[in-house]
C-alpha positions, 0 to 999 in steps of 0.5 A: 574474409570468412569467419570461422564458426568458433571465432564468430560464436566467441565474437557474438558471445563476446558482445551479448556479455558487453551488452549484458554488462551495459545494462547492469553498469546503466542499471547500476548507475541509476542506483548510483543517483540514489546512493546517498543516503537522506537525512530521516523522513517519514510519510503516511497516509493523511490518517497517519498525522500523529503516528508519523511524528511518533515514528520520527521520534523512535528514528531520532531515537535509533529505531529501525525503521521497520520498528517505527512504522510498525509503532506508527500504525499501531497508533491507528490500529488501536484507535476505535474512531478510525473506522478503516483499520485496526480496533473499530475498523468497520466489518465484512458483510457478515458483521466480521471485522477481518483486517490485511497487513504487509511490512517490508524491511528494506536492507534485508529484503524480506517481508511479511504479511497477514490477510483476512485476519480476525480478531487480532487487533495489530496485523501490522505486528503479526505481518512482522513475525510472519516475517521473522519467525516462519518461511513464508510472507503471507499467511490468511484467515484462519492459518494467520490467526492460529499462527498469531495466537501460538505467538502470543497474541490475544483475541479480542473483539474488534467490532465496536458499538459504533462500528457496529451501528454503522454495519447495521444501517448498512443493512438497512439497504443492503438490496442496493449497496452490496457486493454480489452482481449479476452477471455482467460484461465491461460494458454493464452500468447501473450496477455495483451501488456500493460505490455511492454509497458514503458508508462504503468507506475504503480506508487504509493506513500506509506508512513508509520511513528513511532511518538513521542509517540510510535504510527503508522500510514501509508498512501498510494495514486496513480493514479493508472495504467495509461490509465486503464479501467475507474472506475479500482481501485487498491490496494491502497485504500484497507485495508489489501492489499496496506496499513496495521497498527497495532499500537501494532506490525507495518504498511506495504504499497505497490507499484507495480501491484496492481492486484496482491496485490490484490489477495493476500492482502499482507500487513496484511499478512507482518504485521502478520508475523512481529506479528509472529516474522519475520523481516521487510524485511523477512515478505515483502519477503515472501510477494512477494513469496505468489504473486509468488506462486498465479500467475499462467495467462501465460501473466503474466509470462516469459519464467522461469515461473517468474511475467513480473510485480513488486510488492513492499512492505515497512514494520516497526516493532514497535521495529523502524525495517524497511526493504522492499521487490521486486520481481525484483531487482533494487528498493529502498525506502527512510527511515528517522530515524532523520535526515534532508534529507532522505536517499534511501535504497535498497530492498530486492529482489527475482530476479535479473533484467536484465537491473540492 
């Protein structure tokens, strides 16, 4: 029997909005398996043990989310003895503290950002008005700052005596422990010294949270690699790589070499897998082998092909399932489900360290 040209364009088109609509309805059924919103809870990176419990206790209180996490890293921004974000973070080459902030506030699905920004002490609070007061989600360098100071904010200097006693012992070996290579190929060893060196810290705060309504939210801040190139930013501030939310499925953040998150936009990729059904700790692990797999610079690499740098992940499900992830052993993170202190948990990880 022949088809007429009309009836099989209407059958075909028929079956394609079938199609379509079976991939929504599977789509929406996995967001079904994580429609019931969790009781609080709280994680961060393992520099974040207080400021957890502080962000629990404004959720026990009625805080938005996005609210307590942003409390919860100020708390660290504002502590000089920790070297890797906010007031005392160690500087850029040049002796300049400039710092990277994102917020993602889960049940509007917006979000803001600031990066290599100067002299303001909480970019996390400014990535917040980035959000709220302007159309744009990521500001920079001397625009970020113009744009914190018409808001209100202070400058001030961010270098501490013993951030700066650090920066100059840098110095010191500044031949063999920079940033700037020769030219090289993947296949180039013996170069990039810098990730030897146990004055080159990455250090980074990330800290994501379930309110009382169900909603999520997460924020991440640094003062990104210390003594790096003026004007490197990492992959804090950047969405999809070093923070992602969905309120409907999860947050994920990162700490670590944000080099290599960025080349890989992890935390989406964590936060659709948990969509897909893995768990926490299954999506931040598969995380770290796609880092793994897209490392292929030789200076990057030991002698069993495996990354010299780590890169971590934190992740929680709207069901209040977290878990974490490393590439190397030896890592935790701190997770508050109601509790006045916050505890620290171990991540998950690929590889064994030798000095754990």
């Amino acid at each position: 029997m022949r088809i007429k040209r009309r009836d099989f364009l209407q059958s075909t088109a028929a079956a394609g909005l079938s199609a379509a609509l079976g991939t929504r309805l599977s789509a929406m059924g996995s967001a079904r398996a994580l429609s019931a919103p969790a009781r609080p809870l709280v994680i961060s990176s393992a520099n974040g043990l207080a400021a957890s419990a502080k962000a629990m206790e404004l959720i026990q209180q009625g805080a938005d989310a996005l609210d307590a996490v942003i409390a919860a890293v100020k708390i660290v921004e504002d502590d000089p003895n920790d070297h890797a974000v906010g007031y005392g973070g160690l500087p850029n080459e040049d002796g300049i503290v400039e710092l990277d902030s994102s917020v993602m506030h889960g049940p509007t699905g917006r979000g803001g950002a600031v990066a290599a920004l100067r002299n303001i002490k909480n970019p996390s609070m400014v990535a917040k008005v980035v959000m709220e007061r302007s159309d744009h989600v990521l500001l920079v360098g001397e625009g970020a700052l113009r744009f914190a100071k018409a808001h209100g904010f202070k400058e001030e200097e961010l270098l501490t005596d013993e951030s700066r006693e650090m920066w100059l012992k840098w110095k010191d070996n500044l031949s063999a422990e920079d940033d700037w290579l020769p030219p090289h190929d993947i296949d180039t060893k013996d170069i990039g010294e810098s990730m030897k060196s146990a004055l080159r810290s990455h250090g980074t705060i990330n800290c994501n949270a379930i309110d009382l309504k169900g909603n999520i939210s997460g924020c991440t801040s640094t003062s990104g690699m210390a003594f790096k190139l003026p004007g490197r930013v990492g992959d804090s501030p950047i969405f999809g790589a070093g923070l992602y939310v969905d309120n409907e499925v999860g947050a994920a953040g990162s700490t670590g070499r944000g080099e290599a998150n960025l080349l890989a936009c992890s935390c989406v990729m964590i936060v659709e897998w948990m969509k897909q059904g893995k768990s926490p700790e299954e999506a931040c692990l598969a995380a770290c082998e796609r880092i793994i797999h897209r490392t292929k610079e030789a200076r990057l690499l030991d002698e069993q092909r495996r990354p010299k740098f780590n890169v971590c992940f934190y992740a929680l499900n709207r069901n209040g399932d977290f878990g974490g992830a490393a590439i190397w052993s030896g890592i935790k993170f701190a997770v508050n489900t109601g509790e006045k202190s916050s505890r620290l948990v171990d991540l998950a990880y690929l590889f064994k360290s030798e000095n754990k």
